[in-house]
C-alpha positions in Angstrom: 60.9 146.7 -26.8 61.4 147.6 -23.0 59.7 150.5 -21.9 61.0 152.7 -19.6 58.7 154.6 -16.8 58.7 158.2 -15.9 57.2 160.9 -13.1 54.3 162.5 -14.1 54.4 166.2 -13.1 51.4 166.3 -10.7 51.7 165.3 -6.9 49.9 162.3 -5.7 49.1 161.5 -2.1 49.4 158.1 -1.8 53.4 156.2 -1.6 53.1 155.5 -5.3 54.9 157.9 -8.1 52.6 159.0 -11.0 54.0 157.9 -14.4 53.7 158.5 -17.7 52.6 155.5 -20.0 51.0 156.1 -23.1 48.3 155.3 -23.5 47.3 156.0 -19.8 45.6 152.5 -19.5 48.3 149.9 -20.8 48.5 145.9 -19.8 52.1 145.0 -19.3 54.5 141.8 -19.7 56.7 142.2 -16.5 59.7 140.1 -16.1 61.5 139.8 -12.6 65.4 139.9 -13.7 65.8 137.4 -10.2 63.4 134.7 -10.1 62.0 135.0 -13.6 58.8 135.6 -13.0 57.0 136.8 -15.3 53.4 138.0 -15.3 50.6 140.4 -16.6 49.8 143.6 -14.5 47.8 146.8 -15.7 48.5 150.3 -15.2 45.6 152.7 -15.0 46.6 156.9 -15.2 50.1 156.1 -15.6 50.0 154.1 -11.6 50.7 150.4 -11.1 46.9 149.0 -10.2 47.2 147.3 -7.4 48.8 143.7 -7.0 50.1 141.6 -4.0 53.3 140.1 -5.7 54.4 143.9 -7.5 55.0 147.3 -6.3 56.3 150.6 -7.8 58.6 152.6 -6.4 59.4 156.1 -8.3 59.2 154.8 -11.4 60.5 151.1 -11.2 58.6 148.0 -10.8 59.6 145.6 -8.2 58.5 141.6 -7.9 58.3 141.1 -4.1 60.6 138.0 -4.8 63.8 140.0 -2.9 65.7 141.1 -5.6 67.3 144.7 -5.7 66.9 144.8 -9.1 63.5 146.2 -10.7 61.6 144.4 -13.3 61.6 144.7 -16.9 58.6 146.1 -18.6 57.3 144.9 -22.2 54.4 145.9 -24.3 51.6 142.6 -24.6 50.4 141.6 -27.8 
């Protein structure tokens, strides 16, 4: 199952995009479609916590590893 991230409806003032994972406090597989990576990360109120090796932009997940393409997101068991 790949879930998919979206804007939540209230601003923020920091450069990351609310999003709208339910529940708001969800541990995520994250596989990097370039250098398969793939790892564990957290999101806390529907925002990426912070990590050196991800970052979210809008609502896509990017591995720091160079590739244009975001990351696939999977639930953890």
């Amino acid at each position: 199952m790949v879930f998919t991230l979206t804007r939540s409806p209230r601003t923020q003032s920091s450069n990351r995009t609310a999003t709208n994972l339910l529940p708001m406090d969800r541990e995520l597989v994250v596989f990097c479609p370039g250098c398969k990576t793939l790892e564990t990360l957290w999101f806390n109120n529907g925002w990426l916590m912070q990590t050196r090796k991800f970052n979210q932009q809008d609502e896509r997940v990017f591995h720091d590893c160079g590739t244009p393409e975001p990351c696939h997101l999977y639930r953890s068991c």
